[in-house]
C-alpha positions as protocol buffer text, in pm:
chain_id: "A"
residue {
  index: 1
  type: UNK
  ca { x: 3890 y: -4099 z: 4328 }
}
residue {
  index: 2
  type: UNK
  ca { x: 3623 y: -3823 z: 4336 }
}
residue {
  index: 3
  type: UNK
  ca { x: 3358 y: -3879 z: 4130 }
}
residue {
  index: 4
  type: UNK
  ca { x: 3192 y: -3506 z: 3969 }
}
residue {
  index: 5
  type: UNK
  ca { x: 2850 y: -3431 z: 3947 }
}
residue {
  index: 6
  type: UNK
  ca { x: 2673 y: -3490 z: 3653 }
}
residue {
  index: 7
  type: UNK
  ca { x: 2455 y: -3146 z: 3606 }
}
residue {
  index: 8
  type: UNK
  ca { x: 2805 y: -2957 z: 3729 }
}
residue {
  index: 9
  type: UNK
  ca { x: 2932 y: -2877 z: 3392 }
}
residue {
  index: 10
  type: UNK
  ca { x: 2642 y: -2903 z: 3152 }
}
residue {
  index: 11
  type: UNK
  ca { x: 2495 y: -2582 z: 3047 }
}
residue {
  index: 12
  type: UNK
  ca { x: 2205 y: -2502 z: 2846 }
}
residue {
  index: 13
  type: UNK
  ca { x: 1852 y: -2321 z: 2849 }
}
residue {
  index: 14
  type: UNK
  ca { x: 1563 y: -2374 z: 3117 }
}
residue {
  index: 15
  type: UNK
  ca { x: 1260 y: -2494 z: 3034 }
}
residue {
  index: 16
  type: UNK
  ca { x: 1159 y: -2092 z: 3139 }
}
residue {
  index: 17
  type: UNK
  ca { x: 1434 y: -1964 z: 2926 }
}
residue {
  index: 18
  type: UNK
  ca { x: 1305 y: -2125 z: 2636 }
}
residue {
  index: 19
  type: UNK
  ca { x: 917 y: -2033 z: 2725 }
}
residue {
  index: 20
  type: UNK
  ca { x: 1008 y: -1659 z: 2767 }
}
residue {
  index: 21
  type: UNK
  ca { x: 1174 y: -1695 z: 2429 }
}
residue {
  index: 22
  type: UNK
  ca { x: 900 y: -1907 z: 2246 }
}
residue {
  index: 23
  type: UNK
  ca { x: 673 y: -1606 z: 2380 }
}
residue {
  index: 24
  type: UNK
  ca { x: 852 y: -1323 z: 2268 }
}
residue {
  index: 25
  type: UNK
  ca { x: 875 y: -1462 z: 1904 }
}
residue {
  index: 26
  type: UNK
  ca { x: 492 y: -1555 z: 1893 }
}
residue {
  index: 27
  type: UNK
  ca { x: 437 y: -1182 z: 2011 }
}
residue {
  index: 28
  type: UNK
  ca { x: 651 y: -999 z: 1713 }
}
residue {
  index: 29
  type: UNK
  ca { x: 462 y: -1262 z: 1461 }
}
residue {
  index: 30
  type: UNK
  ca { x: 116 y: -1136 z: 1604 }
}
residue {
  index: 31
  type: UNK
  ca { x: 257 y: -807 z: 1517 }
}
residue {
  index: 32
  type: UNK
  ca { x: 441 y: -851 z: 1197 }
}
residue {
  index: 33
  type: UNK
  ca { x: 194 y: -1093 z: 983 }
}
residue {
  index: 34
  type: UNK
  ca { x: -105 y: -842 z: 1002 }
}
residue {
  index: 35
  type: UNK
  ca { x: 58 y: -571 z: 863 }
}
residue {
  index: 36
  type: UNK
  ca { x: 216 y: -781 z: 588 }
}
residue {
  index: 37
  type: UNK
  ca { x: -144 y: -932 z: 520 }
}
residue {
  index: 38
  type: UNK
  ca { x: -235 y: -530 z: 434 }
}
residue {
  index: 39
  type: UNK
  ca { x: 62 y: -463 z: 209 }
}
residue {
  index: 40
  type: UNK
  ca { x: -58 y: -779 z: -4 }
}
residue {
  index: 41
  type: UNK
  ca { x: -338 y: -582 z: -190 }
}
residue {
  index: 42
  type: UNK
  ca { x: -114 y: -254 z: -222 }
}
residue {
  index: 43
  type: UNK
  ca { x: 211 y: -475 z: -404 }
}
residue {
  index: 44
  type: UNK
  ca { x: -15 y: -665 z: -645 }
}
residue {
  index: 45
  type: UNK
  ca { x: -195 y: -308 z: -765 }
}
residue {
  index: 46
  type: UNK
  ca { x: 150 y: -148 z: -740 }
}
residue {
  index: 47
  type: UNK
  ca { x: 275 y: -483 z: -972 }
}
residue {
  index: 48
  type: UNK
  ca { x: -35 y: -467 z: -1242 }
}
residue {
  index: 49
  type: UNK
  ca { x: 64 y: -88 z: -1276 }
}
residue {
  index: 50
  type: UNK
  ca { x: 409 y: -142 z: -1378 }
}
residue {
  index: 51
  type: UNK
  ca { x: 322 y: -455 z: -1618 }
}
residue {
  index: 52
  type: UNK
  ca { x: 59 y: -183 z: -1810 }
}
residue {
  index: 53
  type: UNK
  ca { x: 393 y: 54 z: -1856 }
}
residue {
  index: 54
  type: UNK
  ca { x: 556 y: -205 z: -1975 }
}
residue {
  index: 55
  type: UNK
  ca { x: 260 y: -355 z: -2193 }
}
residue {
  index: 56
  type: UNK
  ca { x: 263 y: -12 z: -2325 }
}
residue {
  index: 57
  type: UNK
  ca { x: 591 y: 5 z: -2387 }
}
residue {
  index: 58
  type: UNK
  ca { x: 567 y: -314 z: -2607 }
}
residue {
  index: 59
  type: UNK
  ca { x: 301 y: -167 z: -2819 }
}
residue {
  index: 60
  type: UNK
  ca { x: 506 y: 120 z: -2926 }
}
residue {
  index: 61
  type: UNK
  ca { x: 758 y: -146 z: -3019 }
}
residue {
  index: 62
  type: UNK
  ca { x: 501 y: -337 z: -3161 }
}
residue {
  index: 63
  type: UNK
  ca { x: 386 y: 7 z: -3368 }
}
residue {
  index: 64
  type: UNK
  ca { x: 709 y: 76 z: -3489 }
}
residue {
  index: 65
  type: UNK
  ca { x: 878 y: -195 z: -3605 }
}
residue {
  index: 66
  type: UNK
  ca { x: 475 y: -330 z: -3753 }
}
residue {
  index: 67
  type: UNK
  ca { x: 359 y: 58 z: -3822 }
}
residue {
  index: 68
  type: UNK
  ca { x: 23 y: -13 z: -3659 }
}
residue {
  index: 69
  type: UNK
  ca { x: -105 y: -64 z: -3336 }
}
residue {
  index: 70
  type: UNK
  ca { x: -159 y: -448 z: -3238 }
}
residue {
  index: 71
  type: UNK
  ca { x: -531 y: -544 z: -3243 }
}
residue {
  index: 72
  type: UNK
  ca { x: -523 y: -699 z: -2866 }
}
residue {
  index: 73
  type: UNK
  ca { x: -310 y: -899 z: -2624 }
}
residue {
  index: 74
  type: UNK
  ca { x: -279 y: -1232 z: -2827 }
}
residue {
  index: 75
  type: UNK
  ca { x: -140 y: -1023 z: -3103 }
}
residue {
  index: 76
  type: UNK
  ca { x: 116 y: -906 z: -2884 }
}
residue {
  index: 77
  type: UNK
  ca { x: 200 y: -1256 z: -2781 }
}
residue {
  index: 78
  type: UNK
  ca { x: 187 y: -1431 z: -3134 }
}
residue {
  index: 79
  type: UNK
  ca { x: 404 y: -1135 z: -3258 }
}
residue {
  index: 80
  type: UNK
  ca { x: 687 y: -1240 z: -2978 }
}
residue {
  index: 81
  type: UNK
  ca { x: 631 y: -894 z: -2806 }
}
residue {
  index: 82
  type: UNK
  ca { x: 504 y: -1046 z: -2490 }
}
residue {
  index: 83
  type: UNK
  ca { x: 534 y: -1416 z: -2338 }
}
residue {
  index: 84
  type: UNK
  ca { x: 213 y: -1620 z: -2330 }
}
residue {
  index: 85
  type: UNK
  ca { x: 234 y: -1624 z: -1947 }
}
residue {
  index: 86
  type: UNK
  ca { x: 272 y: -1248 z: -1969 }
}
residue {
  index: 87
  type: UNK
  ca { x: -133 y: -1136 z: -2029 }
}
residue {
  index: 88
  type: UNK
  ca { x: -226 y: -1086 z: -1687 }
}
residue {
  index: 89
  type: UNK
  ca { x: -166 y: -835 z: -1390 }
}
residue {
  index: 90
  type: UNK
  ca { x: -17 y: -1072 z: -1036 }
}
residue {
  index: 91
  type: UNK
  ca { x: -330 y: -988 z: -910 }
}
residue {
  index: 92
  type: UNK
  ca { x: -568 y: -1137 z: -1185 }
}
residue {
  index: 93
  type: UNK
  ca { x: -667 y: -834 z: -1376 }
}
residue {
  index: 94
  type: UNK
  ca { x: -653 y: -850 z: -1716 }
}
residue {
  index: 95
  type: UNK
  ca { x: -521 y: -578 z: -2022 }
}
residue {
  index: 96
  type: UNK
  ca { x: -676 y: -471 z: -2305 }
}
residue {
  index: 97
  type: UNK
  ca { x: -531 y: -266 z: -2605 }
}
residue {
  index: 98
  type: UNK
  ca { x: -759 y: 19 z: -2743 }
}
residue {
  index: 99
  type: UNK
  ca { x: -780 y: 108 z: -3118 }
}
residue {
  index: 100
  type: UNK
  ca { x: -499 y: 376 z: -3039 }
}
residue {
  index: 101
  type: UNK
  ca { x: -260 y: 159 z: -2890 }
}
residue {
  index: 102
  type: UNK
  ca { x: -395 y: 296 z: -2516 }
}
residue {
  index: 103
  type: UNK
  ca { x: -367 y: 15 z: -2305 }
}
residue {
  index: 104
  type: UNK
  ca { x: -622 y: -21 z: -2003 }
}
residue {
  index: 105
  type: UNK
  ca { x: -668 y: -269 z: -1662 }
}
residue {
  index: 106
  type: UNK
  ca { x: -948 y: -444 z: -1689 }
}
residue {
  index: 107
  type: UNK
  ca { x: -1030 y: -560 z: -1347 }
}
């Protein structure tokens, strides 16, 4: 009866194998997590600009169905016109509502 080796038919990786791998990964994470570190700043001031257009777009609502514009932000949300976790820009700024209805970032 022959008896087979062991570490004949087993495959897998190296212990070099799966350095050259862990090393190649680390390298494209050095890369990659800078540059999304620098888009941060441009999506949140990107994301406070669209919530004003809509903000403003819920004061005309708020104008025509109430004919006048809404005195500031609360009014919007007691009115139902905006959620109560809905004053704020993602990137903390804040909204106000002019006399005309204009609505401004308020950083």
């Amino acid at each position: 009866m022959k008896k087979k080796k062991l570490r004949e038919n087993e495959s897998g990786f190296t212990l070099i194998e799966m350095m050259i791998v862990l090393l190649v990964i680390s390298v494209l994470l050095f890369v990659a997590i800078p540059n999304v570190a620098k888009q941060s700043n441009n999506i949140n001031s990107k994301g406070c600009t669209a919530f004003k257009h809509m903000v403003e777009g819920q004061v005309q609502a708020y104008r025509i169905d109430l004919k006048e514009f809404p005195n500031s932000i609360a009014d919007m949300v007691t009115s139902g016109y905006l959620r109560s976790g809905e004053t704020a820009c993602p990137n903390g700024d804040t909204l106000e509502i002019g006399a005309d209805g204009e609505v401004s970032i308020v950083k």
